[in-house]
N, C-alpha and C positions, 0 to 999 in steps of 0.2 A: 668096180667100186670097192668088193671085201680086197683086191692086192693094196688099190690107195689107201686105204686105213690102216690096211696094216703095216705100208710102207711109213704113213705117219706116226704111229704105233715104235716101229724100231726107230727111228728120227730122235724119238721123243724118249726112249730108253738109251741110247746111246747120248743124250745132251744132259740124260738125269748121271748116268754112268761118269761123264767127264765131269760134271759138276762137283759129285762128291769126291772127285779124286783129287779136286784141286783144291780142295777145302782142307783135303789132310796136306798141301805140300806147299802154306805159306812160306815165304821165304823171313829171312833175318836181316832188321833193319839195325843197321852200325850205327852207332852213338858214341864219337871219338870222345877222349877224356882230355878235359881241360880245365884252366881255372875260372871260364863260366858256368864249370855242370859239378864240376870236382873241388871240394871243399871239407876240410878239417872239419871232423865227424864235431866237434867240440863248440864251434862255431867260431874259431880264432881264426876265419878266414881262407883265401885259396890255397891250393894243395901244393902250389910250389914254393910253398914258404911253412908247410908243415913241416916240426922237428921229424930227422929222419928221414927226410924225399927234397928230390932236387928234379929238375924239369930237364930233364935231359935234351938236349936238340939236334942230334944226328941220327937218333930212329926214332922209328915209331909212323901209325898213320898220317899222321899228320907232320910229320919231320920232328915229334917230339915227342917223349915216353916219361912218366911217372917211375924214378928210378927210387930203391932202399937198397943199398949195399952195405951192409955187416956193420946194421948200425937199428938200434930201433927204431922202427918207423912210427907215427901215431896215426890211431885210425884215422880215415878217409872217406867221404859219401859223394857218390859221383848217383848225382839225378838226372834219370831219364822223363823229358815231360812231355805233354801232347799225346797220350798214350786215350785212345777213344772206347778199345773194346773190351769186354769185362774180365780178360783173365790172358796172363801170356806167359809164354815161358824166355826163362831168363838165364843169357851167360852173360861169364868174367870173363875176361882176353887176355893175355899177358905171355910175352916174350921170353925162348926158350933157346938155346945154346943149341943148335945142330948137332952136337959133336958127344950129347946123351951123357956128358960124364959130369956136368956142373951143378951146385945146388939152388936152380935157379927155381923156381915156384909162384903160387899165387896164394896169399893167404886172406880168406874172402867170404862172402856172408850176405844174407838176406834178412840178417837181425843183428845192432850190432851190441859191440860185446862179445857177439859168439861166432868168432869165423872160425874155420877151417882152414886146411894147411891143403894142397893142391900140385901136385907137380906133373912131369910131363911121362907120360906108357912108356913113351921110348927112350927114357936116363935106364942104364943096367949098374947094380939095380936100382928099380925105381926105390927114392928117399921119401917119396909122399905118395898121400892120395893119390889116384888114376882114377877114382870115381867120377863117370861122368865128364873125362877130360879129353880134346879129341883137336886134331889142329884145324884150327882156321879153315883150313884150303878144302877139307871135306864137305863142308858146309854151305847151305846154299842164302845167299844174302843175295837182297836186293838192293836197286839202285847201286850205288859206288862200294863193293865191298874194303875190307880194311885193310892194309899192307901185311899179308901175307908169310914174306921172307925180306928183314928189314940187314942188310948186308955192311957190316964194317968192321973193319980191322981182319980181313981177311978169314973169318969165320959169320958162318949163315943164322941166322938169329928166326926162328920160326915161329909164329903167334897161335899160342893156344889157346880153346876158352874151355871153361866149368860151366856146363850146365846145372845151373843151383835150382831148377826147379819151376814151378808154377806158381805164377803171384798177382793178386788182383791191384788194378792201379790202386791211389788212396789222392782224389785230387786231382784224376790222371795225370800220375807222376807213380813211379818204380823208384827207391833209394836203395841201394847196392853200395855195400863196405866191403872196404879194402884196408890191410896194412902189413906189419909186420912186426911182431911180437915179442918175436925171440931174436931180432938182430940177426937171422943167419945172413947167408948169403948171399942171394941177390931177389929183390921182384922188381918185374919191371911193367904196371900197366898201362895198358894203351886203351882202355874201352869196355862199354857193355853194349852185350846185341839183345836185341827181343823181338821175340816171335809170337804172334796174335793165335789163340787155342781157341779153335772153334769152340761153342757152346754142346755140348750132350743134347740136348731137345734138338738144336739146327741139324747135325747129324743122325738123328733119328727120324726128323721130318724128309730129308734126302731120302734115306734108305729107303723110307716107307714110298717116295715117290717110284724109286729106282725097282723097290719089290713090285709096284702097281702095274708099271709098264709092263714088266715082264708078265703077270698075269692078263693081264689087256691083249700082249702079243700072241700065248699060248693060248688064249680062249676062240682068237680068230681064228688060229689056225684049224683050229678042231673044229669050227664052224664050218 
């Protein structure tokens, strides 16, 4: 009878032990940009007819990409909606030149008004931010992840995102700006992902379970 229990005992630690592991390793749900989510921060309508950006339609996830080429772009708010749980963390996506030498970036924000400038680790050297910037393909997304490596004109074009942080919905809905300020070179976006952050009390109710078993297991055994 004391092996059965205690057989149930580690059953029951091992199901708390997988639990909390998969609580930290939500995946990232893609939310392609368009002109039903992406819209002129200003309210003068969708983003393919904002001064400054044109709807590119040979890359991008969806066959189409949010392009500002050496021109000012005006801000941009691409809303993410349907968002149920209280707090997620949030990236920018956008398309980057394989070849590390272009001034391609992302300049982007979770308030706007005030974005950041954002470029990619691997331009030498880097002309922007690296904070928090990491490609695509690293990342673990669920359901249909987002194109990757979008390929034409004979050079690899690789999607990077900006982790911008931890943001509670408002409406469950996330709004994330996008633009381009200074006219430089190129941005090109395709998207924002979010990722559900578990709650502080949910994780500390786990643990406490995960700590329980483990006293439950060592007390039989000493019995």
């Amino acid at each position: 009878m004391a092996n059965k229990v205690s057989l149930l005992s580690v059953s029951a630690l091992v199901l708390a032990l997988a639990t909390l592991v998969s609580v930290g390793e939500a995946s990232i749900i893609y939310n392609v940009a368009s002109d039903a989510n992406t819209v002129q921060s200003d309210g003068g309508g969708a983003a393919s007819v904002a001064d400054g950006w044109s709807d590119r339609a040979d890359h991008g996830t969806d066959g189409n990409v949010y392009e500002s080429v050496n021109v000012v772009g005006e801000e941009l708010t691409h809303t993410v909606t349907g968002l149920a749980d209280p707090s997620y963390q949030v990236y920018s996506c956008f398309y980057v030149a394989a070849s590390g030498t272009n001034n391609w970036y992302n300049e982007t924000g979770l308030t706007s008004g005030a974005l950041s400038v954002f470029g990619s680790p691997d331009e030498m050297p880097p002309s922007h931010s690296t904070t928090g910037v990491s490609q695509a393909s690293s990342l673990q997304f669920s359901g249909t992840p987002p194109l990757f490596d979008s390929q034409g004109g004979g050079a690899n074009i690789e999607l990077y995102c900006v982790d911008l942080g931890v943001v509670s919905p408002v409406g469950g809905a996330i709004d994330v700006f996008v633009g381009n300020s200074t006219g430089g070179n190129r941005v090109w976006f395709d998207g924002v992902g979010v990722k559900s952050v578990p709650e502080p009390a949910g994780i500390l109710l786990l643990a406490a379970a995960f700590l329980g078993c483990v006293v439950s297991v060592v007390r039989r055994r000493r019995s």
